[in-house]
C-alpha positions as CSV (number, residue, x, y, z in Angstrom):
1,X,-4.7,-2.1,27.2
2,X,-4.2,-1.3,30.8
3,X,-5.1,2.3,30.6
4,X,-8.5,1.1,29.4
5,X,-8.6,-1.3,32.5
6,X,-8.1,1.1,34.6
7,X,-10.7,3.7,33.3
8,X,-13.2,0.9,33.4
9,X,-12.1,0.0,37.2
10,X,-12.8,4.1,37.8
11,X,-16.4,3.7,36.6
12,X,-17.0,0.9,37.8
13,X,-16.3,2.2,41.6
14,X,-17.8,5.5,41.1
15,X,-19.9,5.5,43.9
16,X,-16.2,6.3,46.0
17,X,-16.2,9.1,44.3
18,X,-15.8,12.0,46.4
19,X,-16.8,16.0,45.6
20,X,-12.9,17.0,47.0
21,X,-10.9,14.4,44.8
22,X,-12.5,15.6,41.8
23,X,-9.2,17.6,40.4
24,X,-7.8,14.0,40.8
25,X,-10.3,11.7,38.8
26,X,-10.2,14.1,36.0
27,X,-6.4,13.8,35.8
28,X,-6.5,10.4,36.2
29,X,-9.3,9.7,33.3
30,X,-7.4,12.4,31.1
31,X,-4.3,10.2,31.5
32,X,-5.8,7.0,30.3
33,X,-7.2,8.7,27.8
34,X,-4.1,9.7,26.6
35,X,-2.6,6.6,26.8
36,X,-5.3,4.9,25.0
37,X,-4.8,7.1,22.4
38,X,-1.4,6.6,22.5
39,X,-1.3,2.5,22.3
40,X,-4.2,3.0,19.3
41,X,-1.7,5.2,17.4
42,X,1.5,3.2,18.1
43,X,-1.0,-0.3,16.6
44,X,-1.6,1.7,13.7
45,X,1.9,2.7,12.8
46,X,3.1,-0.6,13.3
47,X,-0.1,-1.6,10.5
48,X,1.1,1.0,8.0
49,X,5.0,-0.5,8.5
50,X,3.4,-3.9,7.7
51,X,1.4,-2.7,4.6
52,X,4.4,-0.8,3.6
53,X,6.5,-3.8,4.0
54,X,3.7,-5.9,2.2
55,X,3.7,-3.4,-1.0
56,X,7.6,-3.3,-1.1
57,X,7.6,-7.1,-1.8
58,X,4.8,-6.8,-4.4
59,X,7.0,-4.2,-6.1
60,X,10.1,-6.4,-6.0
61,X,8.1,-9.3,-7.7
62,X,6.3,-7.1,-10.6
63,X,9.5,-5.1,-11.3
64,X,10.9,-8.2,-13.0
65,X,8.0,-9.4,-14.6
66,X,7.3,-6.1,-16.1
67,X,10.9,-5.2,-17.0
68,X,11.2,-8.7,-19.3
69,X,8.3,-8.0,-21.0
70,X,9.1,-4.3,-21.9
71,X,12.4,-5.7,-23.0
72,X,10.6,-8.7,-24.8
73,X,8.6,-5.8,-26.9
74,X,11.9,-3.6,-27.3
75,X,13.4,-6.9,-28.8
76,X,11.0,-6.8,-31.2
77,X,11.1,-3.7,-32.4
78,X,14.5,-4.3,-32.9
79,X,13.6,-6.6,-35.7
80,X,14.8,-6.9,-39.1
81,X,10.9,-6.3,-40.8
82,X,10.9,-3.4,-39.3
83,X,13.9,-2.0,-40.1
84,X,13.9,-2.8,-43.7
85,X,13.0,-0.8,-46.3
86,X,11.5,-3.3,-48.1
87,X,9.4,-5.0,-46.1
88,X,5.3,-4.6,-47.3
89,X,3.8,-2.3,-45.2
90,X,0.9,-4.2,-43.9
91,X,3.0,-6.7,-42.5
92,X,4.5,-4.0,-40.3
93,X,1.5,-2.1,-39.1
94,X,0.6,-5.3,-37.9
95,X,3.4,-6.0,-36.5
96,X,3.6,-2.6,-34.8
97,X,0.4,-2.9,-33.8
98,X,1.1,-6.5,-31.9
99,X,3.6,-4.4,-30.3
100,X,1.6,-1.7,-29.3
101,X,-1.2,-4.5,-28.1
102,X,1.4,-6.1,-25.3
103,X,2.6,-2.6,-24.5
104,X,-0.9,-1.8,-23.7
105,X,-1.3,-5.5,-21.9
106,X,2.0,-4.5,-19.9
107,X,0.4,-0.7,-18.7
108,X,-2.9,-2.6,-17.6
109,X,-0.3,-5.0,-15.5
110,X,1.2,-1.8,-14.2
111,X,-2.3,0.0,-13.2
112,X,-3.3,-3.1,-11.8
113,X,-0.8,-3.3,-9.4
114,X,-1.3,0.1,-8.2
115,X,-5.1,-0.4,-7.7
């Protein structure tokens, strides 16, 4: 924050101020403006690499999570009741529909995450 210091220090001793030096103070002030700015933008680029960083990690541990329990539901698709051609029919909507139910749990997980 030394740019700010110094601006400060300028108003401070503005009663030195003289009418020929004017050219000068207006440089100087447009200066440490610009390097104000400039320390501001590099803190916040340096945020958004840390809040970048931080959602990277949150991906790596949801991928997992999510990918075993799309693979648990997959699995059980796979299953013989639903497969054969004799199995009673109510016993397999319902057991789509469980399906469907921890599919739908699994999206919520997803849009969660994203919120």
């Amino acid at each position: 924050m030394l740019c700010c210091k110094h601006t400060r220090l300028l108003f401070e001793f503005r009663f030195i101020l003289r009418k020929g030096r004017l050219r000068a103070y207006r440089t100087f002030i447009t200066l440490s403006l610009r390097a104000c700015c400039d320390l501001v933008l590099q803190r916040s680029e340096a945020s958004q690499d840390e809040d970048i960083k931080k959602f990277a990690r949150q991906v790596e541990t949801a991928i997992p999570v999510l990918k075993r329990g799309v693979l648990g539901v997959r699995e059980k698709l796979d299953d013989a009741l639903v497969a054969a051609a004799d199995s009673p029919a109510p016993r397999v909507v319902k057991y789509l529909r469980e399906c469907s139910s921890r599919m739908d749990e699994l999206k919520k997980q997803v849009r969660g995450r994203r919120a």
